[in-house]
Backbone as numpy.savetxt, mean C-alpha at the origin, in Angstrom:
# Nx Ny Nz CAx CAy CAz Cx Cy Cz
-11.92 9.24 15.19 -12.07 10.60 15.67 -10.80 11.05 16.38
-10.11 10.02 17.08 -8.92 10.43 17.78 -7.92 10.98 16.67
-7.84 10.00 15.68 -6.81 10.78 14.64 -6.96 11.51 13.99
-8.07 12.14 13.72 -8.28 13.24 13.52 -7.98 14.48 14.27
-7.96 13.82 15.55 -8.20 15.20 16.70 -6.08 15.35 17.05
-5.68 14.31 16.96 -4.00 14.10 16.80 -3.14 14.50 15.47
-4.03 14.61 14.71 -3.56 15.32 13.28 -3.60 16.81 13.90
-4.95 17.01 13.59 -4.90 18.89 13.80 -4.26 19.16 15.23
-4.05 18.58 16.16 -3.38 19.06 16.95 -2.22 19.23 17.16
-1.43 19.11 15.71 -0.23 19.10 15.67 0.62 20.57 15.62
1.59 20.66 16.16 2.47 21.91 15.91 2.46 22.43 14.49
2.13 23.74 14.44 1.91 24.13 12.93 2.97 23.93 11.72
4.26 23.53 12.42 5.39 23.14 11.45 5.14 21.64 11.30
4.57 21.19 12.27 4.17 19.47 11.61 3.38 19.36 10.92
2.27 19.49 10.83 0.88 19.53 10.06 0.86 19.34 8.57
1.92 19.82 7.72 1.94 20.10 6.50 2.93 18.13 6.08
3.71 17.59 7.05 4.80 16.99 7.26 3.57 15.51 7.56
2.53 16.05 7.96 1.59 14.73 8.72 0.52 14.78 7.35
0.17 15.69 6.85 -0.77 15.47 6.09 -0.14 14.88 4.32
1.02 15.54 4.45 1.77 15.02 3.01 2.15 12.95 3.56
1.92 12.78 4.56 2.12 11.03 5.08 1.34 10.31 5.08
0.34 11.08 5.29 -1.14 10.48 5.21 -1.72 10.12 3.45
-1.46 11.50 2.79 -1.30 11.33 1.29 -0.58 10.42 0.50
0.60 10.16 1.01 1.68 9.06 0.69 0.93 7.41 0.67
0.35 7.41 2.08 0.00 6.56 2.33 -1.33 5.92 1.64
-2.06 6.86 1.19 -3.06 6.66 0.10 -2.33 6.48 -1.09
-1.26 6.63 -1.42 -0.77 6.22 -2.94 -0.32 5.12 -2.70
0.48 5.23 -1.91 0.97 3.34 -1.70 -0.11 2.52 -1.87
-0.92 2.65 -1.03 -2.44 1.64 -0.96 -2.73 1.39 -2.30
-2.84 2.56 -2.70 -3.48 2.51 -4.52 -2.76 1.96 -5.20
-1.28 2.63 -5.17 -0.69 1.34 -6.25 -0.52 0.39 -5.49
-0.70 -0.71 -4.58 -0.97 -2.26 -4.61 -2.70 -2.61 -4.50
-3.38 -1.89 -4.89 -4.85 -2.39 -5.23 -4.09 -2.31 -6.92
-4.14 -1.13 -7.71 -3.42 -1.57 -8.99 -3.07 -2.54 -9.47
-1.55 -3.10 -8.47 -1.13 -4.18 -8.81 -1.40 -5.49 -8.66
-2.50 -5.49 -7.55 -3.26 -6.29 -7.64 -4.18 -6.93 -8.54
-4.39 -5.62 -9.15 -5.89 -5.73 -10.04 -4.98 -6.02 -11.60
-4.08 -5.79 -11.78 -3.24 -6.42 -13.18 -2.84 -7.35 -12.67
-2.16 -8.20 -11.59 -1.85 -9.82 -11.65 -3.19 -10.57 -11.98
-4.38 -9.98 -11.49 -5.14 -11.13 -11.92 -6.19 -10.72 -12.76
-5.56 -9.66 -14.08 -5.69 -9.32 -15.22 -5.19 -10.51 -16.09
-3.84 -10.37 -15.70 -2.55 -11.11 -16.01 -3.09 -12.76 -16.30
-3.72 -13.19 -14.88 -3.47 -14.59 -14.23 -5.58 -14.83 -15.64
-6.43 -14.12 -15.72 -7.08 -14.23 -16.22 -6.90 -14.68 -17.44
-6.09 -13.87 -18.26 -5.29 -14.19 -19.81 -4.88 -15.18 -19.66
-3.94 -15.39 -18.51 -3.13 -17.36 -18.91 -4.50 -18.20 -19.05
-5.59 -17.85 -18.10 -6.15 -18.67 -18.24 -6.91 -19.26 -19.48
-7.18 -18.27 -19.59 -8.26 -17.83 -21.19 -6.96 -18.65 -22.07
-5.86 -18.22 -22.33 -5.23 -19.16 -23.39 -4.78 -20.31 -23.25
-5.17 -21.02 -21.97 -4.49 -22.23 -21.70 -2.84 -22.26 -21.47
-2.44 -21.39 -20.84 -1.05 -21.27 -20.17 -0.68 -21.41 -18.73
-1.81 -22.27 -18.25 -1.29 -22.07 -17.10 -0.04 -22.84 -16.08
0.63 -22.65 -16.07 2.00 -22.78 -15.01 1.08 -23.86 -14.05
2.07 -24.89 -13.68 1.21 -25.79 -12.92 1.59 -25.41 -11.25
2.33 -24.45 -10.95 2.11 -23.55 -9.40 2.77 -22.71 -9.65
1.48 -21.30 -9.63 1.62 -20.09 -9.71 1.41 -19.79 -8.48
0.57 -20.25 -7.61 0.36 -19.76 -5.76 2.08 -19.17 -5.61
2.60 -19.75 -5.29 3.69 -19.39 -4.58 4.42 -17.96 -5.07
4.38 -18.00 -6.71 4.83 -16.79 -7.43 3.95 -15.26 -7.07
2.77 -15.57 -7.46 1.56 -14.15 -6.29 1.85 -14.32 -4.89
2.24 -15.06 -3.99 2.43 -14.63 -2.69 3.84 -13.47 -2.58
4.74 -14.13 -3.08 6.21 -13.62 -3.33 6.23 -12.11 -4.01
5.15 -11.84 -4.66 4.97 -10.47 -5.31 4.26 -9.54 -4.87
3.11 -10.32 -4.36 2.29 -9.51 -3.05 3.00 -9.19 -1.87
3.86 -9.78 -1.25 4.72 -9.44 -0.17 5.70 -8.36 -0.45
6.07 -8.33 -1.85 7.17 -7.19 -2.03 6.34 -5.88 -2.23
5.15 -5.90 -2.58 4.37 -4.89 -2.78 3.85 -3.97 -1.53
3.70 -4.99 -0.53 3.03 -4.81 0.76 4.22 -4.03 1.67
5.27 -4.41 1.38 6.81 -3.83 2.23 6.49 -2.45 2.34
6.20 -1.51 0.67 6.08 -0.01 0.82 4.82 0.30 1.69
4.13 -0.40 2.07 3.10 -0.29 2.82 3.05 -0.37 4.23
4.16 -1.66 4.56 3.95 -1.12 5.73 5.24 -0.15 6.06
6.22 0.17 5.69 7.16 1.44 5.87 6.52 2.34 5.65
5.57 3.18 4.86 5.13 4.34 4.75 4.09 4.04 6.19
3.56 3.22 6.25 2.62 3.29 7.67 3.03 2.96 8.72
4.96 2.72 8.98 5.31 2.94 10.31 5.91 4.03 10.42
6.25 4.74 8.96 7.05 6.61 8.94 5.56 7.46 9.52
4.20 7.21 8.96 3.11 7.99 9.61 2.90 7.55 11.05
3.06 6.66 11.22 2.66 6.39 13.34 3.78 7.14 13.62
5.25 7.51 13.07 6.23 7.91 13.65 5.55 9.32 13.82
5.62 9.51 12.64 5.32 11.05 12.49 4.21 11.71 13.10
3.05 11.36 13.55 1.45 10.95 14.01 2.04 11.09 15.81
2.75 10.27 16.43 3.42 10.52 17.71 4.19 11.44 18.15
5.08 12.07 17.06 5.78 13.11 17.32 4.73 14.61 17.82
């Protein structure tokens, strides 16, 4: 409820600047549920054909982490922006 009440209470030249961050921030999210949801599209098929790599752990951590980066930069540009 607070961020809600810190959104609209924003200066009318911010508002448009806070709500396009907030939007951002829902696409980021989405594309790494996406990309989530095709690695282990991906990791399903090796399995099904008998390909599997004898350590793949380490390769999904390393890809999930690069994914997660736009995530948390777009969600420390909205606390920026959210405080202003």
């Amino acid at each position: 409820m607070r961020l809600a009440v810190l959104i609209l209470a924003a200066p009318p030249g911010l508002l448009p600047i806070r709500i396009m961050a907030i939007l951002a921030l829902l696409a980021v999210i989405v594309a790494f549920i996406y990309v989530v949801r095709h690695l282990k599209k991906i990791e399903r098929t090796i399995v099904a054909y008998d390909l599997v790599p004898s350590e793949s752990g380490p390769r999904h951590n390393v890809v999930l982490i690069i994914c997660a980066v736009p995530i948390i930069l777009v969600a420390l540009l909205l606390f920026l922006i959210i405080t202003t």
